[in-house]
N, CA, C and O of each residue as an XYZ file, in Angstrom:
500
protein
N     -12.046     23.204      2.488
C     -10.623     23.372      2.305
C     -10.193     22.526      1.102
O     -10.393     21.318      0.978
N      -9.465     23.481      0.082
C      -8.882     22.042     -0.944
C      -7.722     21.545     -0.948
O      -6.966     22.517     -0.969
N      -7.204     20.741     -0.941
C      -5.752     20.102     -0.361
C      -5.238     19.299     -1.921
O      -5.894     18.454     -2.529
N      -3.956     19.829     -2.294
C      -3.909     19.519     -3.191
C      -2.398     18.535     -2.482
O      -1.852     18.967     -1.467
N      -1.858     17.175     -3.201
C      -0.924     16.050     -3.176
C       0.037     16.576     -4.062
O      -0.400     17.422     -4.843
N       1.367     16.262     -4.153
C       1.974     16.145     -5.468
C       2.360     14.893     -5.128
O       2.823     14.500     -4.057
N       2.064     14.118     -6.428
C       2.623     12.838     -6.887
C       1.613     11.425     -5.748
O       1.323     11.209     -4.572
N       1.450     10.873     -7.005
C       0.560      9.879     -7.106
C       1.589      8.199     -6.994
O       1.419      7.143     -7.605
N       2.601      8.577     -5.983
C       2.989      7.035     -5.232
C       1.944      6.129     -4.424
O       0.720      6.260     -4.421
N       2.605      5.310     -3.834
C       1.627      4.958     -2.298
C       1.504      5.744     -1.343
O       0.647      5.493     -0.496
N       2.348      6.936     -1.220
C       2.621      7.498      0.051
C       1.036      8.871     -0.578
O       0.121      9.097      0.215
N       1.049      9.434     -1.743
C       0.903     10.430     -1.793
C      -0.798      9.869     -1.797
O      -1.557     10.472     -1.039
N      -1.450      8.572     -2.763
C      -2.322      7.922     -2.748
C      -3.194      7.729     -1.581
O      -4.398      7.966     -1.488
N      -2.066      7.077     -0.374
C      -3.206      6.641      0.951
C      -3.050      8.072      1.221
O      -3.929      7.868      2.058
N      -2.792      9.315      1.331
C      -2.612     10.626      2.095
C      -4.356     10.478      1.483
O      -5.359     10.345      2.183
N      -4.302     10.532      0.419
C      -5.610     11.067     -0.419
C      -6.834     10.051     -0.001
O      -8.016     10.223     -0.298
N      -6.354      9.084      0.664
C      -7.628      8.109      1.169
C      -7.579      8.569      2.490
O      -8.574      9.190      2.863
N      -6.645      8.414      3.304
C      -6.579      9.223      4.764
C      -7.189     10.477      5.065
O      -7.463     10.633      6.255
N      -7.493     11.486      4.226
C      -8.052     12.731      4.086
C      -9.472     12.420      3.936
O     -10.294     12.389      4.852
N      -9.695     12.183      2.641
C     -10.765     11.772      2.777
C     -11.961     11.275      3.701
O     -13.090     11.662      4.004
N     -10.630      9.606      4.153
C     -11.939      9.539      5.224
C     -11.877     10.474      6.663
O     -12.669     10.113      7.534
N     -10.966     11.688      6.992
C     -11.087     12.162      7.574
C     -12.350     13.084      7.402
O     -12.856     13.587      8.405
N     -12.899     13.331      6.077
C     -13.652     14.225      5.858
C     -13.691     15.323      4.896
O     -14.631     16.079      4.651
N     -12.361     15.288      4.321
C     -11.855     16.135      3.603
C     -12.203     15.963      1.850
O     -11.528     15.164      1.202
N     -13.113     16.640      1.290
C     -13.982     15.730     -0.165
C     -13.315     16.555     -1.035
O     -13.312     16.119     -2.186
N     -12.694     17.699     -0.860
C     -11.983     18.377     -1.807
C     -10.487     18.150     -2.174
O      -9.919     19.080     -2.746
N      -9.776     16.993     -1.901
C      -8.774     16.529     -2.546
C      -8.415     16.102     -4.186
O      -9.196     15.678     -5.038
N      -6.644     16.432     -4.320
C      -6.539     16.533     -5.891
C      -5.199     16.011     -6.211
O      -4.298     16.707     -6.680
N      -5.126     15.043     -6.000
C      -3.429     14.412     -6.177
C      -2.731     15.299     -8.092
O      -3.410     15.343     -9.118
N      -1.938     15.596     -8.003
C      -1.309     15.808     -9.228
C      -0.198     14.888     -9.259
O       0.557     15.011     -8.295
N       0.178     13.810    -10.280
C       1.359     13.008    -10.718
C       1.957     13.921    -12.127
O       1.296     14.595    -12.917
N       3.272     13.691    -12.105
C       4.002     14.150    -13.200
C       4.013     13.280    -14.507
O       4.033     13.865    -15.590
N       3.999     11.781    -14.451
C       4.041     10.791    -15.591
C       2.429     11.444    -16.148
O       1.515     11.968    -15.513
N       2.562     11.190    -17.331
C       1.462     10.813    -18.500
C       0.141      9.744    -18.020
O      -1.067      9.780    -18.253
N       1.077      8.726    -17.184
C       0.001      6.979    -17.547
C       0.734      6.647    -15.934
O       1.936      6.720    -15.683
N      -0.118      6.356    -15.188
C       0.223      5.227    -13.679
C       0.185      3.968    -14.026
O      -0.841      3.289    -14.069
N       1.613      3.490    -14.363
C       1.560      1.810    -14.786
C       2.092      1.029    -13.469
O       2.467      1.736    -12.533
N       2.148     -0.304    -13.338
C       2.502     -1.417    -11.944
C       4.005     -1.266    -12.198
O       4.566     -2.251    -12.677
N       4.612     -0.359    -11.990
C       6.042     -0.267    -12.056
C       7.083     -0.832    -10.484
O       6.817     -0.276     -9.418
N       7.827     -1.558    -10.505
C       8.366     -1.507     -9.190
C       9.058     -3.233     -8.397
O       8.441     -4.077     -9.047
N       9.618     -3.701     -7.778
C       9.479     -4.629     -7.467
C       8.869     -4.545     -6.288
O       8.121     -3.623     -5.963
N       9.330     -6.054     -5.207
C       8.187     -6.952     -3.792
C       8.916     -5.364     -2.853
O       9.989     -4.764     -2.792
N       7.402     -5.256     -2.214
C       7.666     -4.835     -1.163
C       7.033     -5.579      0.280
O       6.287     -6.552      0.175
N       7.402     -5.030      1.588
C       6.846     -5.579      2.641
C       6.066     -4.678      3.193
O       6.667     -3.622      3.390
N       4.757     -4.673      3.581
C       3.682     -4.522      4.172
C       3.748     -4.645      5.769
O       3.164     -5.511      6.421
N       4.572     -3.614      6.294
C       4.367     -4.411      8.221
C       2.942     -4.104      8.583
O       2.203     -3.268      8.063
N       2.663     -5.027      9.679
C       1.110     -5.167     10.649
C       1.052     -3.464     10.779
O      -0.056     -3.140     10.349
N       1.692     -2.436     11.137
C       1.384     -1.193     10.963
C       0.469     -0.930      9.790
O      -0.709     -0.574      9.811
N       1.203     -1.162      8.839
C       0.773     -0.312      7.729
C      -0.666     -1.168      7.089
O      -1.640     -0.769      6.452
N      -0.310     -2.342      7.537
C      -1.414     -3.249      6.916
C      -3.142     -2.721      7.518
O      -4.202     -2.537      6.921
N      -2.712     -2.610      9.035
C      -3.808     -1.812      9.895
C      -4.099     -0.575      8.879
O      -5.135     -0.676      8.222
N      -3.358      0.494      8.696
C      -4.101      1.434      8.021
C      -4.591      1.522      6.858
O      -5.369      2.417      6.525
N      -4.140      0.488      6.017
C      -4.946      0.571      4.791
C      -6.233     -0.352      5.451
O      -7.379     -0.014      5.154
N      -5.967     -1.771      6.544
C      -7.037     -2.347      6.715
C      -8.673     -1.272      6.935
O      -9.830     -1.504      6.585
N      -7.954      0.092      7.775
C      -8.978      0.910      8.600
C      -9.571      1.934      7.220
O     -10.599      2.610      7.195
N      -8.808      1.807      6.430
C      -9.323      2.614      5.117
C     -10.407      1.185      4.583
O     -10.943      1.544      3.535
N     -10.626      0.505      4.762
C     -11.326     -0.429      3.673
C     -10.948     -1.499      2.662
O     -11.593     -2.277      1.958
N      -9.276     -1.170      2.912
C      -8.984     -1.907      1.782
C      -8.036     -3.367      1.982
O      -6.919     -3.444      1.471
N      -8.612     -4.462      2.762
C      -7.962     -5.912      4.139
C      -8.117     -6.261      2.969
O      -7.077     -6.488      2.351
N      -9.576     -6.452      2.154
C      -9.586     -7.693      1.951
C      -9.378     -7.487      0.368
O      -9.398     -8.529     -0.286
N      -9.160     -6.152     -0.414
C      -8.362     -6.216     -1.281
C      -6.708     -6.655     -1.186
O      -6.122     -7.413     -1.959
N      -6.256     -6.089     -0.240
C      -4.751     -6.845      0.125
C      -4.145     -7.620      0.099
O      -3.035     -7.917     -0.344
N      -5.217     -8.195      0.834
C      -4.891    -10.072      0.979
C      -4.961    -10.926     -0.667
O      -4.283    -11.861     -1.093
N      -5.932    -10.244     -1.222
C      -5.597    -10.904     -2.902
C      -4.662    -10.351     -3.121
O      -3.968    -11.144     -3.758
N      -4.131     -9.421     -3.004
C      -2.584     -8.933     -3.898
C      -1.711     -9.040     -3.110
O      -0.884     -8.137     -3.240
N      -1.436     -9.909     -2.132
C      -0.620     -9.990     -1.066
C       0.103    -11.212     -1.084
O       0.021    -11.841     -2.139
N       0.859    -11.749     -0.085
C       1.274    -12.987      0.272
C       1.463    -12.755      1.383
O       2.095    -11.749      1.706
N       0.842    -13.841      2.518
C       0.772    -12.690      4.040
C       2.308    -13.773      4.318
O       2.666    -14.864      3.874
N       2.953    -12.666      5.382
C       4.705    -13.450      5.655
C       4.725    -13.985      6.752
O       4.500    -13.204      7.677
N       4.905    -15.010      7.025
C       5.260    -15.787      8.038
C       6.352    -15.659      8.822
O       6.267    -15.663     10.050
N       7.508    -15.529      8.153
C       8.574    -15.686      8.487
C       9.802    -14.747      8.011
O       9.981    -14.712      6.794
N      10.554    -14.082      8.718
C      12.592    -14.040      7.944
C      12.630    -14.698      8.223
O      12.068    -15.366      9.091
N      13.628    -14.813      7.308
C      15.189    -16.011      6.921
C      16.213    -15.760      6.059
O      16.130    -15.563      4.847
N      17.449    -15.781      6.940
C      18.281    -15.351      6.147
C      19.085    -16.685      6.229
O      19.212    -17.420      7.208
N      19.653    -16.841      4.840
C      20.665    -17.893      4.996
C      21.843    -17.879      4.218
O      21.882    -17.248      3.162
N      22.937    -18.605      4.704
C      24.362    -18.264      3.819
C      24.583    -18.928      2.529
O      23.847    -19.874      2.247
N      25.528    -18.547      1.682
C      25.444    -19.442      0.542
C      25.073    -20.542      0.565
O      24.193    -20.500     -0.294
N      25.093    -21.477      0.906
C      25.319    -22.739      1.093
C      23.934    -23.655      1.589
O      23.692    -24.852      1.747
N      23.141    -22.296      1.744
C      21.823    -22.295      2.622
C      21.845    -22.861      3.927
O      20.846    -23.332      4.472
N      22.827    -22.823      4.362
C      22.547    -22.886      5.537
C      21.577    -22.183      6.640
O      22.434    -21.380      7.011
N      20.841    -21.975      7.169
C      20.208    -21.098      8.189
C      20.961    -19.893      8.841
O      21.935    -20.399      9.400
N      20.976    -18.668      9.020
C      21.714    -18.419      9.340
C      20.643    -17.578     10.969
O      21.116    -17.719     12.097
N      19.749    -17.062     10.837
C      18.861    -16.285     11.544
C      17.345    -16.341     11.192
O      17.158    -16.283      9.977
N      16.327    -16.430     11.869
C      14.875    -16.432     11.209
C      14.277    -15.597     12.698
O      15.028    -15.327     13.635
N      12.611    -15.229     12.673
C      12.371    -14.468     13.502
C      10.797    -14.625     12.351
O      10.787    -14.458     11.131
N       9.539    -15.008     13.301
C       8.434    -14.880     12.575
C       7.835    -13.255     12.898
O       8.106    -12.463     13.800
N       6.922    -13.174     11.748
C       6.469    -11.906     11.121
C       4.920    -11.609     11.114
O       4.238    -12.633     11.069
N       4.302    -10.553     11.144
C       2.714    -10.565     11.107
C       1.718    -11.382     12.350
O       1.816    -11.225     13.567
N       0.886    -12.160     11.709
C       0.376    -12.830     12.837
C       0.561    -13.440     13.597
O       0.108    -13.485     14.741
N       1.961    -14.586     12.571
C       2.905    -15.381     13.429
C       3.533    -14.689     14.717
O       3.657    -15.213     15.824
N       3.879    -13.481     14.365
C       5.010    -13.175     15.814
C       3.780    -12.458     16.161
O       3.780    -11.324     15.680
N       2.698    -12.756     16.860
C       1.591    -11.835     17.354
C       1.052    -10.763     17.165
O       0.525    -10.400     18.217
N       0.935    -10.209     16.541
C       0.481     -8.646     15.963
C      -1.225     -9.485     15.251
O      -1.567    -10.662     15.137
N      -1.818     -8.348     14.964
C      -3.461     -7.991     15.450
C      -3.341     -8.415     14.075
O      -4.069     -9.401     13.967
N      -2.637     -8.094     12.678
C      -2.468     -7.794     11.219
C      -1.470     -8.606     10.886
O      -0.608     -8.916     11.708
N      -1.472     -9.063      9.583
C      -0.601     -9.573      9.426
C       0.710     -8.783      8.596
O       0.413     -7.597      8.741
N       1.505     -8.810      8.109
C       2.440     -8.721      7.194
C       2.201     -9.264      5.702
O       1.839    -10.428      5.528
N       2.422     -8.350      4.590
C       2.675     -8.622      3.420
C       3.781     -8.669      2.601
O       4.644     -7.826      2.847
N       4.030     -9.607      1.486
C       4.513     -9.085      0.959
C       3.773     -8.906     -0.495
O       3.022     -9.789     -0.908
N       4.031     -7.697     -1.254
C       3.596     -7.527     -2.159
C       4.075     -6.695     -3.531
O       5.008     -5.951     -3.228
N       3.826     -6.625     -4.527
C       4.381     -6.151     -5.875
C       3.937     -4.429     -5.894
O       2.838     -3.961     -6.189
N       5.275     -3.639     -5.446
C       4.879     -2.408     -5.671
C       3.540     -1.650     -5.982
O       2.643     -1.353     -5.193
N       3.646     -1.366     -7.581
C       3.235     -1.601     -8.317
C       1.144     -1.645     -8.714
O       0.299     -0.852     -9.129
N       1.202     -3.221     -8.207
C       0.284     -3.769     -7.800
C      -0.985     -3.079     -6.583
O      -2.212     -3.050     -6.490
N       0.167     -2.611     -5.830
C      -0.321     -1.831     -4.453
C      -0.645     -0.701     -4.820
O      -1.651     -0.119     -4.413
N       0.261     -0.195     -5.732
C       0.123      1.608     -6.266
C      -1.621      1.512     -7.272
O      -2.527      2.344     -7.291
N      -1.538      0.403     -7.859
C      -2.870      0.292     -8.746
C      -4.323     -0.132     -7.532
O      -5.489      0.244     -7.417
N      -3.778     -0.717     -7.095
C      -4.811     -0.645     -5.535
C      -5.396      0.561     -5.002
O      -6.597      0.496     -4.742
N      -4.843      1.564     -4.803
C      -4.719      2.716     -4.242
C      -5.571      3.747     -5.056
O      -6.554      4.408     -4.718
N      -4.928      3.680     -6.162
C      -5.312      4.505     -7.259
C      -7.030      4.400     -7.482
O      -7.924      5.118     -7.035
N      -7.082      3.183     -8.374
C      -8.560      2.097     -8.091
C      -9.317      2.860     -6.619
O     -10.102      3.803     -6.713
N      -8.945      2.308     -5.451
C      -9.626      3.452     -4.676
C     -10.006      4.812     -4.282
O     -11.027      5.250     -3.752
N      -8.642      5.508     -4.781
C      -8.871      6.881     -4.862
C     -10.049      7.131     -6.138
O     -10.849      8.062     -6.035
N     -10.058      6.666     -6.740
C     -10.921      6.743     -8.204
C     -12.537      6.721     -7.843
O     -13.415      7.366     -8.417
N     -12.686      5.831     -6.768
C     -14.104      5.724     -6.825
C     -14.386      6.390     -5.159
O     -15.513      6.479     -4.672
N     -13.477      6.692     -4.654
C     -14.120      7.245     -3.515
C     -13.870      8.837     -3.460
O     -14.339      9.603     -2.619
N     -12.988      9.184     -4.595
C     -12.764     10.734     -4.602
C     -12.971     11.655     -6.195
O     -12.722     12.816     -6.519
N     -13.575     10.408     -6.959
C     -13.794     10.515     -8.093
C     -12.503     10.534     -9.312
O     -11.304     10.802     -9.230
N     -13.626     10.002    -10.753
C     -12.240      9.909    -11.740
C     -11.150     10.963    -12.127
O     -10.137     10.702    -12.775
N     -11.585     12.482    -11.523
C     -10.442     13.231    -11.939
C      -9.628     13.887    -10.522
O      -9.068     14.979    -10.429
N      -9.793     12.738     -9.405
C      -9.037     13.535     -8.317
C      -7.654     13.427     -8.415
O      -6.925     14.102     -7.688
N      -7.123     12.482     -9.415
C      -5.802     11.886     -9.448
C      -5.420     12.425    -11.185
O      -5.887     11.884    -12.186
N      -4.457     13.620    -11.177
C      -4.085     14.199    -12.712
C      -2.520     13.924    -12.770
O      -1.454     14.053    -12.167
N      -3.186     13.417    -14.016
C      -1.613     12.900    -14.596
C      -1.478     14.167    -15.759
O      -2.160     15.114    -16.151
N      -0.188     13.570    -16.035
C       0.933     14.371    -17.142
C       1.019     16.159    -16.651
O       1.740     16.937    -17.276
């Protein structure tokens, strides 16, 4: 079966690692840009999501491009404290929480799709 993606985000990326390791070797992401650059600001990584890229292979790339989160905190001008609530391993979960640079994650992805589905499964422009 060939399964073709449109667009080469994170979402469309892990689809193409998720397939894969389901079994699926005929995958073909198409992106619209020219060039996949680290575009984006911090995102958060919940213990969900961290599990499924963990179950794809890719923990202990993460954790280098990561900052695992301990904690919210929100506080008022003045910094005062206003609410906190720990996150990832801290509040018990199996995974932890990230946070991490868009971007960064999207070039993660890519990098893997590249060598586990080969250099032209992912077409740009």
């Amino acid at each position: 079966m060939r399964i073709v993606i449109a667009g080469a985000g994170i979402g469309g990326l892990a689809a193409a690692l998720s397939l894969h390791a389901a079994g699926f070797e005929d995958v073909t992401v198409h992106e619209t840009v020219p060039e996949i650059r680290p575009l984006g600001v911090g995102i958060n990584l919940l213990p969900h999501a961290v599990r499924e890229l963990t179950e794809l292979g890719l923990g202990d790339r993460l954790a280098k491009i990561g900052v695992a989160t301990a904690e919210l905190a929100y506080f008022n001008r003045y910094g005062t404290a206003i609410w906190s609530e720990p996150r990832g391993l801290d509040a018990g979960y199996a995974w932890p929480q990230y946070s991490v640079h868009r971007g960064r994650l999207q070039l993660l992805l890519l990098e893997a799709v590249a060598e586990r589905l080969g250099p032209r499964a992912v077409r740009t422009g």
